[in-house]
VMD Tcl script that builds the backbone (N, CA, C; Angstrom):
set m [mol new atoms 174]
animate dup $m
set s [atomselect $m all]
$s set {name element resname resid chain x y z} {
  {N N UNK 1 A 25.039 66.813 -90.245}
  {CA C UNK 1 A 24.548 67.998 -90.927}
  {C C UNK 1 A 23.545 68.774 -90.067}
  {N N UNK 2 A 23.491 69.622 -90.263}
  {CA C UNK 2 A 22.862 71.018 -89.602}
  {C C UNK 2 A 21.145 70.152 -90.054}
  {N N UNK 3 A 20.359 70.696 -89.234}
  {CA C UNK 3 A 18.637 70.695 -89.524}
  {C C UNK 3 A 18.044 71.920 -89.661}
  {N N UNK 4 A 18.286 72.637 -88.657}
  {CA C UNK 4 A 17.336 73.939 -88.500}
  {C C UNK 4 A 18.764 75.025 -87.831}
  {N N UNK 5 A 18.066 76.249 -88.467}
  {CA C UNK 5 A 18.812 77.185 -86.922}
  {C C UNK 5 A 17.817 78.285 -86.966}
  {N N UNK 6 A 17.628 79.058 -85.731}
  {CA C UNK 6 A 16.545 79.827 -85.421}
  {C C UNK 6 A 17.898 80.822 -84.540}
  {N N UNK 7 A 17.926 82.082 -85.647}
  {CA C UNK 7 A 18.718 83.283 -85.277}
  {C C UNK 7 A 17.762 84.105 -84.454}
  {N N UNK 8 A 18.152 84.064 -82.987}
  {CA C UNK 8 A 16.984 85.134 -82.385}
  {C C UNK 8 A 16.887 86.367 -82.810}
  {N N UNK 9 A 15.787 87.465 -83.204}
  {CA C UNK 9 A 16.255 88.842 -83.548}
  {C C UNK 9 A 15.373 89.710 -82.832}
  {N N UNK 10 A 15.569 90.935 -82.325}
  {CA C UNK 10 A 14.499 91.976 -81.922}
  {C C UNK 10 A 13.481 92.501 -82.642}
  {N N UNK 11 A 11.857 92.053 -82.756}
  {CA C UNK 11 A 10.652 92.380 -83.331}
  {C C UNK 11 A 11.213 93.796 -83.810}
  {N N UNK 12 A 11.231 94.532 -83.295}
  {CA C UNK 12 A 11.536 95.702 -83.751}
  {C C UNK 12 A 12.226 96.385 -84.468}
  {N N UNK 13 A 13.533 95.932 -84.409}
  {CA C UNK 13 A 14.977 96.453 -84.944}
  {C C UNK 13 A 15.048 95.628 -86.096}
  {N N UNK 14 A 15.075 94.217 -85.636}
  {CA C UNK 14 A 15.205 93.040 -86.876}
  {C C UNK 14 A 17.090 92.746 -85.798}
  {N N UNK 15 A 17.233 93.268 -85.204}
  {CA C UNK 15 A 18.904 93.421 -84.855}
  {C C UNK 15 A 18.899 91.956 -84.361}
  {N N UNK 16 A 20.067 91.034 -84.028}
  {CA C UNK 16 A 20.335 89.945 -83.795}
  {C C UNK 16 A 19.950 89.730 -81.951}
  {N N UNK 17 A 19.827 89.230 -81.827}
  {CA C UNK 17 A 19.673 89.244 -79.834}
  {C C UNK 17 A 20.864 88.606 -79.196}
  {N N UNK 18 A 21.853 88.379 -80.458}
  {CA C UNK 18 A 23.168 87.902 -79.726}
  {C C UNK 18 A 23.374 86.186 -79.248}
  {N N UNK 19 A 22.087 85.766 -79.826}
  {CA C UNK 19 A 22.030 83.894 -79.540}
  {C C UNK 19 A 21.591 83.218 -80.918}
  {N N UNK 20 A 21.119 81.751 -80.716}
  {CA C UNK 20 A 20.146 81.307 -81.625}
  {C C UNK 20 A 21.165 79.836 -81.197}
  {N N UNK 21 A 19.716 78.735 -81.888}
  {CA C UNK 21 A 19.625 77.916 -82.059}
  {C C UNK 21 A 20.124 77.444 -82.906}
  {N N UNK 22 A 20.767 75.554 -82.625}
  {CA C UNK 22 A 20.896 75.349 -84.474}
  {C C UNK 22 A 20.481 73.500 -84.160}
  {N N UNK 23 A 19.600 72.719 -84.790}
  {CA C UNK 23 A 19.386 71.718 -84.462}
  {C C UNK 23 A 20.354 70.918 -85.931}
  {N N UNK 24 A 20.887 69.776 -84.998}
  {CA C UNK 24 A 21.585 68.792 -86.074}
  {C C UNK 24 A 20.679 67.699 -86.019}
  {N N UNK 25 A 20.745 66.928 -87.181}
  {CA C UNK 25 A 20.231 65.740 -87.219}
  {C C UNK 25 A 20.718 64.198 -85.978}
  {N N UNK 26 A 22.143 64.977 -85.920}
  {CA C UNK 26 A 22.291 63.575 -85.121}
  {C C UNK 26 A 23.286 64.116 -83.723}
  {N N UNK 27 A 22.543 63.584 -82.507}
  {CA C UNK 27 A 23.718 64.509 -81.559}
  {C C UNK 27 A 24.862 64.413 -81.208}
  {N N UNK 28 A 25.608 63.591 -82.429}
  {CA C UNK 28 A 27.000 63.205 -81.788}
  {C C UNK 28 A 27.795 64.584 -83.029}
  {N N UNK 29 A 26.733 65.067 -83.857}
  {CA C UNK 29 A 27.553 65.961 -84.995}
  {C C UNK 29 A 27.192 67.250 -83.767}
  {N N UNK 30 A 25.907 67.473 -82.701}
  {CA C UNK 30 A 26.331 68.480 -82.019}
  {C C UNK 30 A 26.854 68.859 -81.323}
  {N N UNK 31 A 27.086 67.460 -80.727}
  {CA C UNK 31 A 28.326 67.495 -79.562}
  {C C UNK 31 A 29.772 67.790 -80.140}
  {N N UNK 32 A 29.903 67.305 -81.259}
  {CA C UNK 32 A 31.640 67.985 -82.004}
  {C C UNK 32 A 31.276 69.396 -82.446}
  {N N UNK 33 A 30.286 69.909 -82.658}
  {CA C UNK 33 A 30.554 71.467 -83.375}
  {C C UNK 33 A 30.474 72.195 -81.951}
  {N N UNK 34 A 29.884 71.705 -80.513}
  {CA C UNK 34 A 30.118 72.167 -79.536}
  {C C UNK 34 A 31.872 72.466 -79.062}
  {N N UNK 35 A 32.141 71.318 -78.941}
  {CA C UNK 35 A 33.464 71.118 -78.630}
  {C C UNK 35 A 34.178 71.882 -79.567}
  {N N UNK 36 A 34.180 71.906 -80.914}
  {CA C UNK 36 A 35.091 72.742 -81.596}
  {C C UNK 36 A 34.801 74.209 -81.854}
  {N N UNK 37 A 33.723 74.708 -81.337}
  {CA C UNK 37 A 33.088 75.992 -81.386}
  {C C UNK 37 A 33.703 76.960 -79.954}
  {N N UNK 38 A 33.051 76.177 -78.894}
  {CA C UNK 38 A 32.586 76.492 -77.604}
  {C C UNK 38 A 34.280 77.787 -77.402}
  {N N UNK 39 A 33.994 79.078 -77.200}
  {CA C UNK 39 A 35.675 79.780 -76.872}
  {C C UNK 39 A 36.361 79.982 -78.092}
  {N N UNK 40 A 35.862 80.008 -79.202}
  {CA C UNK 40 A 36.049 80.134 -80.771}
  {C C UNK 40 A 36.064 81.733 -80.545}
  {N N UNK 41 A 37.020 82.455 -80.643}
  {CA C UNK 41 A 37.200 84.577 -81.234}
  {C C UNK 41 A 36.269 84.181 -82.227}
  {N N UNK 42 A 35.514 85.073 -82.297}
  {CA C UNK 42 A 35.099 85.577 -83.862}
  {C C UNK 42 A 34.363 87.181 -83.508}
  {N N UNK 43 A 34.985 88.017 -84.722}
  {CA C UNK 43 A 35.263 88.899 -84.277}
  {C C UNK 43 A 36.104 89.790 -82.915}
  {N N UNK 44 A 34.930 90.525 -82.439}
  {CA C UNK 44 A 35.058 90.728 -81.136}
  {C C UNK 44 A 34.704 89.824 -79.472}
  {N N UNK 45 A 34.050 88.834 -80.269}
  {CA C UNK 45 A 33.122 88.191 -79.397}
  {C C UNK 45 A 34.287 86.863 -78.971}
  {N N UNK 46 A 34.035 86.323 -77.729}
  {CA C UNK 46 A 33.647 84.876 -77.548}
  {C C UNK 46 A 32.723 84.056 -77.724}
  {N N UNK 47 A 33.218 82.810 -78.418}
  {CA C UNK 47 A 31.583 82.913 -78.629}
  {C C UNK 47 A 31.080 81.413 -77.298}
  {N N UNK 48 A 29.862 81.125 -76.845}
  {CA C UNK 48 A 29.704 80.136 -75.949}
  {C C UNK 48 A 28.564 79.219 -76.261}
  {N N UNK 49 A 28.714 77.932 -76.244}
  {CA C UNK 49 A 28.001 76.853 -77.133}
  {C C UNK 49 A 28.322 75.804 -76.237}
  {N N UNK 50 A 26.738 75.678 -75.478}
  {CA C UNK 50 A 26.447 74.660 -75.296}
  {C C UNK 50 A 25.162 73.883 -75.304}
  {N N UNK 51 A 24.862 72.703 -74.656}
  {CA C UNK 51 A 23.455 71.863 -74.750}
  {C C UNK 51 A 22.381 73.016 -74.604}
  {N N UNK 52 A 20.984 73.163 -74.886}
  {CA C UNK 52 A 19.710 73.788 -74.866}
  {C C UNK 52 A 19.430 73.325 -74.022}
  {N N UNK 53 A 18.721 74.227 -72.904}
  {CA C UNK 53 A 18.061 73.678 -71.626}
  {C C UNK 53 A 16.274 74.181 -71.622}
  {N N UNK 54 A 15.938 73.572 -71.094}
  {CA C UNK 54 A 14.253 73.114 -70.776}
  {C C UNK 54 A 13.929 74.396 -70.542}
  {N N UNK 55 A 13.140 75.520 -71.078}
  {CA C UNK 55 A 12.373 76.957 -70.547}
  {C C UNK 55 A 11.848 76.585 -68.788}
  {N N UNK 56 A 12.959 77.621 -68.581}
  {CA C UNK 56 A 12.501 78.169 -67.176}
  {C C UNK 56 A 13.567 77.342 -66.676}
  {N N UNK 57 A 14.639 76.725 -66.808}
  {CA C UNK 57 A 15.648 76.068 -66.179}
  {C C UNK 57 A 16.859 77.076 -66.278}
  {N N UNK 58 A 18.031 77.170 -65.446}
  {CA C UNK 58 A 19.150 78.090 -65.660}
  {C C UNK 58 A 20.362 77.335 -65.511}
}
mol reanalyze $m
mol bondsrecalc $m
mol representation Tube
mol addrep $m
């Protein structure tokens, strides 16, 4: 099950920033919504899902 998700948005606009977070309780449920997400159409978009990396890492 899902824990948290943190939808990034622009202070200003409120508009989406096109990412966000979503923490699961256990990482083997995030590693499958990766895998079954990751290259998922929705809408117009691709969408791309993977592990969170350490600020300031690329």
């Amino acid at each position: 099950p899902i824990q948290r998700i943190y939808l990034a948005k622009d202070k200003n606009t409120g508009q989406s920033k096109g990412f966000a977070f979503i923490n699961f309780h256990r990482r083997e449920d995030a590693a499958r919504a990766i895998a079954g997400v990751s290259g998922f159409g929705y809408d117009h978009l691709i969408l791309n899902v993977e592990w969170a990396k350490p600020s300031g890492t690329s």
